[in-house]
C-alpha positions in Angstrom: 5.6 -6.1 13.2 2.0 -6.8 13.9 -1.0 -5.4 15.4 -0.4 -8.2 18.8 3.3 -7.7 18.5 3.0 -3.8 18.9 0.6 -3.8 21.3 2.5 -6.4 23.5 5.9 -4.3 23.1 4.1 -1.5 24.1 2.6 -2.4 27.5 6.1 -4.4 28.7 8.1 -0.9 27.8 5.3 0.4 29.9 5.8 -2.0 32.3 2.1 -3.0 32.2 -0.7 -5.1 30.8 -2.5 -4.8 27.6 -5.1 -1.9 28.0 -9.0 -2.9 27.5 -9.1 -1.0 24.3 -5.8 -2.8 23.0 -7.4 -6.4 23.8 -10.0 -5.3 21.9 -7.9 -4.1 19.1 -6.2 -7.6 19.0 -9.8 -9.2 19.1 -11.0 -7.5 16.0 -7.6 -8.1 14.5 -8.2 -12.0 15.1 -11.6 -11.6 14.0 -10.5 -10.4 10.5 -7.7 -13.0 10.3 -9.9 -14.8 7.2 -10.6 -12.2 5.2 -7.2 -10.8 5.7 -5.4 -13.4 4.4 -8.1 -13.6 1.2 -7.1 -10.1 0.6 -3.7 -10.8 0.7 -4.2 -13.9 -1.7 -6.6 -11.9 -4.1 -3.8 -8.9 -4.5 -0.7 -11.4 -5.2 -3.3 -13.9 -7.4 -4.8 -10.5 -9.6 -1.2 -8.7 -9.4 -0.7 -8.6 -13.0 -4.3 -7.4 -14.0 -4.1 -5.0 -11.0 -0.8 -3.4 -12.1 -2.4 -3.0 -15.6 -5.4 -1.6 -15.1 -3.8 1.1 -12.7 -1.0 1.6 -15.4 -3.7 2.4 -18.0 -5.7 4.6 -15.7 -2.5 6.4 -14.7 -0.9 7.0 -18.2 -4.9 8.5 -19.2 -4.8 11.0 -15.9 -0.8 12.0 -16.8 -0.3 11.2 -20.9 2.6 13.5 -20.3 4.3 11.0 -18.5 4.8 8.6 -21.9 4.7 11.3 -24.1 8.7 11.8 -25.7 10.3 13.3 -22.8 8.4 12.1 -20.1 9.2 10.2 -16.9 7.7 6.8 -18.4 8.5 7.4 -21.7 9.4 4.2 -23.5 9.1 0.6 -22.3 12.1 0.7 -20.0 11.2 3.4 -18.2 7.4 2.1 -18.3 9.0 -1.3 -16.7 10.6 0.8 -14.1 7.4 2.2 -13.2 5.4 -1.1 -12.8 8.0 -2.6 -11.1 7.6 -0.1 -8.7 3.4 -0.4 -8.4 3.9 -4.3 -7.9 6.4 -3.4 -4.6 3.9 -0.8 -3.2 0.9 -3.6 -3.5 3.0 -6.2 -2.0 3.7 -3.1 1.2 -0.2 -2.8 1.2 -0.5 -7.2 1.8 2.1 -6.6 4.9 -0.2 -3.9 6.2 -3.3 -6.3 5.5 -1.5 -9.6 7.0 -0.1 -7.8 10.4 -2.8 -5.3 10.7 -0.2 -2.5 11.1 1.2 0.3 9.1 4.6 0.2 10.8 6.1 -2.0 7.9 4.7 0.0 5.4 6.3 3.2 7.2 10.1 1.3 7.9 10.1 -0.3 4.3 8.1 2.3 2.0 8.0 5.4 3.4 10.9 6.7 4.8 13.1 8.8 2.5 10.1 8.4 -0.7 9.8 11.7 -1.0 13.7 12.5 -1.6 14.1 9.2 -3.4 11.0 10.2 -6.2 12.6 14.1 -5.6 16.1 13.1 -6.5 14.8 10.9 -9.7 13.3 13.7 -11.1 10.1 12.3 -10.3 6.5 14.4 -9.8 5.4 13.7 -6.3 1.7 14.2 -7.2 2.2 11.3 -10.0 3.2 9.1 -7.3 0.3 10.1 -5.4 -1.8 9.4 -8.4 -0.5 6.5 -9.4 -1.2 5.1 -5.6 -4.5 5.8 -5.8 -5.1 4.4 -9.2 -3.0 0.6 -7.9 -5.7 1.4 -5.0 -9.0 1.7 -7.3 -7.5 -1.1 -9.3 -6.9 -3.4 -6.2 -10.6 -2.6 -4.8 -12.5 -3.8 -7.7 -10.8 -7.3 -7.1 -12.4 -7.6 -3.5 -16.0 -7.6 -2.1 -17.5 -5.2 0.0 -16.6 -6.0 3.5 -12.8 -6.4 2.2 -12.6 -3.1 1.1 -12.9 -1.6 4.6 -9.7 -3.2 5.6 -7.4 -2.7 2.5 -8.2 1.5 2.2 -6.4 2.5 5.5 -3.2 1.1 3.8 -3.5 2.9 0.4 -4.6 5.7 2.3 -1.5 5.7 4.3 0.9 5.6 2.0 -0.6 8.4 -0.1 -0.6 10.4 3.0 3.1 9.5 3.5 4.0 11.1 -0.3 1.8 14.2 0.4 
């Protein structure tokens, strides 16, 4: 759902109009309609680089994970891996495009823990591996995009802690 949507929903369950500080919100979402829908172009244009360069970075902060034995190991766990990298950037583009976290929450969050638990999978690689799609993802975007994009990485990162 986006930003407008919410706030909209909001007041009529309140039985009231949009608040002066929720107008504004919706202002400075429409404001940073552009550059959101750049980002969004820039991440599903650079996917494949992205997911590479946070692979690499990932498999040099954890080489345990493609070591014999390890959650990666081989290329069909490996696949499994990226596959999973190239759904969490395609959460972070909803975020960016409705300027709201909720459809990051309902479609990436709930139950991640107990899903990567359940798999056998180490939380805090998850958490890594985030933040290195993140790093990745920011060196394919100027200055003032990175401001928006963070929030997004950042919340789902939070979510897995």
């Amino acid at each position: 759902m986006s930003l407008v949507s919410q706030i909209i929903l909001n007041a009529d369950n309140e039985l009231r109009y949009p608040s002066i500080g929720e107008l504004q919100s919706i202002k400075n979402y429409l404001t940073t309609g552009e550059i959101r829908i750049c980002i969004s172009s820039k991440l599903r244009d650079n996917e494949k680089e992205i997911i590479q360069q946070a692979s690499k970075a990932i498999f040099q902060l954890h080489p345990e994970y493609i070591a014999p034995g390890g959650n990666a190991e081989g290329s069909r766990k490996r696949s499994l891996c990226l596959r999973d990298y190239g759904w969490y950037l395609r959460l972070v583009t909803y975020g960016v495009l409705t300027g709201d976290k909720n459809s990051i929450e309902k479609i990436g969050l709930i139950g991640v823990r107990e899903m990567y638990n359940s798999l056998g999978v180490p939380i805090i690689g998850m958490i890594d591996a985030i933040n290195c799609l993140k790093q990745a993802s920011i060196k394919n975007l100027e200055e003032d995009e990175i401001g928006i994009i963070e929030p997004y990485f950042d919340f789902i990162i939070q979510g897995m802690s």
